[in-house]
N, C-alpha and C positions, 0 to 999 in steps of 0.2 A: 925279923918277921915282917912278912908283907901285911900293910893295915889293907882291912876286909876289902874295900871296892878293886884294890887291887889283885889282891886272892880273883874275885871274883870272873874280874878279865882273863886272869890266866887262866883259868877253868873255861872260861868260852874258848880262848884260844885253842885253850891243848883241844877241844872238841869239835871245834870245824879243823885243825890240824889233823884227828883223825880222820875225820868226815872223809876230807877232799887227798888222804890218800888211802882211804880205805876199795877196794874193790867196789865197783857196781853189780855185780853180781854176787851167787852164795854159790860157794862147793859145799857140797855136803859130805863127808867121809864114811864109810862104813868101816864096823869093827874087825880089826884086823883078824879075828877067825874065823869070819863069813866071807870076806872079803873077796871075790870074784875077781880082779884085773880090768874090770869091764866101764865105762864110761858114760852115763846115761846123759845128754843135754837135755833140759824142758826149758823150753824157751814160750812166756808169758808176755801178754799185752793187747787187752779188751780192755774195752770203756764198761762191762754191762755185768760180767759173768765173776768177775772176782779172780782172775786165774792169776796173780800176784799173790794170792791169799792161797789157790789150790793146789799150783806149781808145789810150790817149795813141801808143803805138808806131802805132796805124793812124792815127791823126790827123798823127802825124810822114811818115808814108806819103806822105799827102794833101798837107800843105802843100808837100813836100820836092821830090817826086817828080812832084804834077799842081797844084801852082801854088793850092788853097785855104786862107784861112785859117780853122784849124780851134780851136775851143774844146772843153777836155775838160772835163765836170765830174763830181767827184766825191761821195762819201757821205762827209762830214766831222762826226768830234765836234766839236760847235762848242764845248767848255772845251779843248778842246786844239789845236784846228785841225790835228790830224793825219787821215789817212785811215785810215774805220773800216766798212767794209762791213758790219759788224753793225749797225751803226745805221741803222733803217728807214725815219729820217722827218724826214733832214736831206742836201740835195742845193744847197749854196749856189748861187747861179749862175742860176738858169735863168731869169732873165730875157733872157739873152743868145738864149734861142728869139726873141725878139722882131722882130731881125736873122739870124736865121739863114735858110740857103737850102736845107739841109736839116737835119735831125735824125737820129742814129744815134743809137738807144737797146738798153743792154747791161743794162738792172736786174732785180731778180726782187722781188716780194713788197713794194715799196716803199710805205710807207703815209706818204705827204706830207702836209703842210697843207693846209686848202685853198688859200693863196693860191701858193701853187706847186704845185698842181693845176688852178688857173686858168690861167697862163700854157702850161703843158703842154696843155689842154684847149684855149687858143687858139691854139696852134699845130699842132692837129689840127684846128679846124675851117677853119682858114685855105688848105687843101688842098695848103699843100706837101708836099715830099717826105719818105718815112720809112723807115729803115732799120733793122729789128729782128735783132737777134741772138741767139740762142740761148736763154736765158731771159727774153725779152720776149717769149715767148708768154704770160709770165703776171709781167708785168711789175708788177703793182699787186696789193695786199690792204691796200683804202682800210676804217677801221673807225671814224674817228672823222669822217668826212663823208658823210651824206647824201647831199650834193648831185652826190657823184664816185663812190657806190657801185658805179655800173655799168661802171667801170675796171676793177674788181677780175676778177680773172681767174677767177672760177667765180661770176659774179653771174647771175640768175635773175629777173626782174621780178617782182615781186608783182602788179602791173596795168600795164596800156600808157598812156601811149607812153612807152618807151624808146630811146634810140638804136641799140642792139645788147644782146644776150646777150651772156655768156661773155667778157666786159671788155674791153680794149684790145685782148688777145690774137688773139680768138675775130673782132670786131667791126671791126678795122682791118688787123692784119697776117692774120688769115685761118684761126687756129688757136690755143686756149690750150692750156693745160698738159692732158697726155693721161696718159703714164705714161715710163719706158723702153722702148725698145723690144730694143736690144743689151744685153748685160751690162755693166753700169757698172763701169767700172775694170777688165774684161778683156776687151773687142771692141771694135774703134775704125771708124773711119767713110773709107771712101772714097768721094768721088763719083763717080755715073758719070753722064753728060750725058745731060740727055734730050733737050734743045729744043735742038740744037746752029745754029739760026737765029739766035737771040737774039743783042745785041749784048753781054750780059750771059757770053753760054758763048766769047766769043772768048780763045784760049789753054788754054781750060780742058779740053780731050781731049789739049793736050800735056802740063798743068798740071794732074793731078786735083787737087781739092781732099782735102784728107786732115786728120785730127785725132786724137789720144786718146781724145777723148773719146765717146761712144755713140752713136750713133741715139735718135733720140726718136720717138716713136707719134706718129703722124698723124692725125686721120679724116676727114671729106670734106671738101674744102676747098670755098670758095665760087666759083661758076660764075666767075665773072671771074680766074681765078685759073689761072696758069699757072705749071706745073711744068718748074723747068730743072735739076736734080738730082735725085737719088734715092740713098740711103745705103747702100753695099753692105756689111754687118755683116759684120766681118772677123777671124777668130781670132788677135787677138793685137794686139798695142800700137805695131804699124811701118807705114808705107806697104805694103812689101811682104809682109804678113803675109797667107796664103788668106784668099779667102771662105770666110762662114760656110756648110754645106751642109745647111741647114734650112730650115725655113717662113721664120723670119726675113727671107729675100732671095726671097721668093716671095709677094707681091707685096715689091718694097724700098718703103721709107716715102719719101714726098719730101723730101729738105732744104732747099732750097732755090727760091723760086718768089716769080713777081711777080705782085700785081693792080693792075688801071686803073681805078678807079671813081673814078663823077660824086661831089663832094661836094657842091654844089650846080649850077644851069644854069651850064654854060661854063665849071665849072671840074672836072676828074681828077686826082684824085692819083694820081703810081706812088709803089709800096711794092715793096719787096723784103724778106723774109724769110728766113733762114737760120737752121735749128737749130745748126749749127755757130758758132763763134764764141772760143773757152775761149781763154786767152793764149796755152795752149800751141797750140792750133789754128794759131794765127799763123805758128810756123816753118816752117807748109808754103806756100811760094810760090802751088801750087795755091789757097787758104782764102783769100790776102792778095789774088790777081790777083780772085778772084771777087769779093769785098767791092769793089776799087776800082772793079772794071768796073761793078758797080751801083750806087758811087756815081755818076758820073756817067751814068750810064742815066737814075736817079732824077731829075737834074737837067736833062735833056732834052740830054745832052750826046754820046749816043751814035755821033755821027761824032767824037767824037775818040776813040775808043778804037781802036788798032789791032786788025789783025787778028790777030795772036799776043799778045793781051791787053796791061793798061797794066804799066810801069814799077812794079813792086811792089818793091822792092829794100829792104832793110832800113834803118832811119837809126841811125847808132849800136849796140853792144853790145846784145842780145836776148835774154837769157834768166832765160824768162819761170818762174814758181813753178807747182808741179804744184795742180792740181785736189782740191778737197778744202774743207769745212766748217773754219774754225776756222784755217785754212792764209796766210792774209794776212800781209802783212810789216807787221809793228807799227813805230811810229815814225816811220812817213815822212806829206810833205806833196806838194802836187801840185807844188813842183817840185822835189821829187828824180826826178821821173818826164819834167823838160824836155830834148828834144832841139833841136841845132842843125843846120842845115842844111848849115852851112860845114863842110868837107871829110868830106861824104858822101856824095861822087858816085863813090868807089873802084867 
């Protein structure tokens, strides 16, 4: 028998032993009788929004609930392999875009490599489908590559040809980074439907979507671009808190909207976009049915969405960290963040 101090080494061992070969990232599995064939990536990493917290619960969503198998990845120090959303320019994983059948991206400000700006760059041009949330309007501030400048979400060309202005944000999902438009951390966001056609707003007039967090400024969005929410800036921090009775909701901003553009002949990608997205967003059923319904919108799967929207139901324990800079739970790895799908269908 080992005397205790030694037990006790081993026990550390065997656990940075796992640590440091365990995965930086989570697959999440769906149960083999829902199970689609289909590949979701949600790739995470904001300083502000929690989306290391919102990832993986919507990815649990997904697998759990509509049969995808979903990868999440995260912003990992790579001397610690814990999750570090401060860190701007390490996202292990993404080669897994390679197989993926769509992309969900939740980052802000992320300045990659290039060779993990590559695989992200071929998985835009490759015209699948893309799911932006909330700070992926200005998901990129590339400074040490040239070759990915115009990711960056307030890039400018010097001379043409470029592929778009105003970076990933502006140039694919339809809109970068503007200003606030609610007061941040005291008026929160309800949706109110605009396009209640879409297979995307099913459920969502009985299901507003609702969150904490603010309204974001909009400006004109581009001609292929259609708006299926609109943010109604709301005095106070609850679903049922008044409208704001200002300019504010005069015009409302959109939150929420899809475009259909050609990437090359014969092929269109849909995009969906949503300013909403914050972890805590999530606990609204309304936020969680909208995101699901356009993921499968995005995937061309919109006869499977019912008409009181999909199966949004929570997997596991859900609560999520408030909003805020600096606010991240230190010490954790992607899988303290792993749910199971087994006995979640309460």
């Amino acid at each position: 028998r080992y005397p205790r101090r030694m037990r006790t080494l081993l026990v550390v061992l065997a656990a940075l032993t796992a640590l440091a070969h365990a995965d930086p990232w989570l697959v999440l599995e769906p149960p083999p009788e829902i199970a689609r064939g289909q590949t979701i990536v949600l790739v995470s990493g904001d300083e502000e929004y929690r989306s290391e917290e919102a990832l993986p619960q919507l990815g649990a969503i997904l697998a759990c609930r509509q049969g995808f198998r979903c990868v999440v990845l995260f912003a990992i120090d790579p001397d610690s392999g814990e999750i570090n959303p401060d860190n701007r320019s390490s996202i292990p994983g993404l080669e897994h875009l390679g197989d993926a059948d769509l992309m969900i991206i939740a980052t802000r400000f992320r300045d990659l490599p290039e060779e993990d700006m590559e695989r992200i760059d071929a998985y835009v041009r490759s015209g699948k489908p893309i799911i932006g949330m909330r700070t992926a309007t200005h998901a990129f501030n590339i400074t040490g590559s040239e070759r990915f400048a115009y990711y960056s979400w307030n890039f400018e060309p010097k001379s043409e040809p470029w592929p778009w202005r105003g970076g990933f944000g502006k140039g694919v999902l339809g809109e970068t980074w503007v200003a606030h438009h609610g007061d941040h951390g005291h008026q929160s966001t309800r949706g109110e439907i605009e396009a209640s056609e879409h297979p995307i707003a099913r459920g969502l007039e009985t299901h507003a979507p609702w969150g904490p967090t603010d309204v974001y400024a909009v400006g004109e969005l581009p001609k292929d671009a259609k708006v299926i929410a609109r943010g109604a800036v709301l005095d106070g921090m609850t679903p049922d808190a008044p409208k704001a009775q200002t300019d504010k909701n005069d015009p409302m901003m959109p939150i929420a909207w899809t475009r259909e553009s050609e990437v090359r002949s014969g092929t269109t990608r849909r995009v969906f976009t949503t300013t909403m997205g914050a972890a805590t967003d999530l606990q609204s059923e309304g936020t969680r049915m909208m995101l699901v319904n356009a993921a499968l919108w995005a995937m061309g799967l919109e006869d499977d969405i019912p008409a009181d929207g999909c199966d949004v139901r929570l997997v596991g324990e859900y609560h999520p960290t408030d909003f805020g800079f600096g606010g991240f739970i230190k010490g954790r790895t992607p899988g303290d963040y792993r749910a199971s799908c087994e006995g979640s269908e309460k």
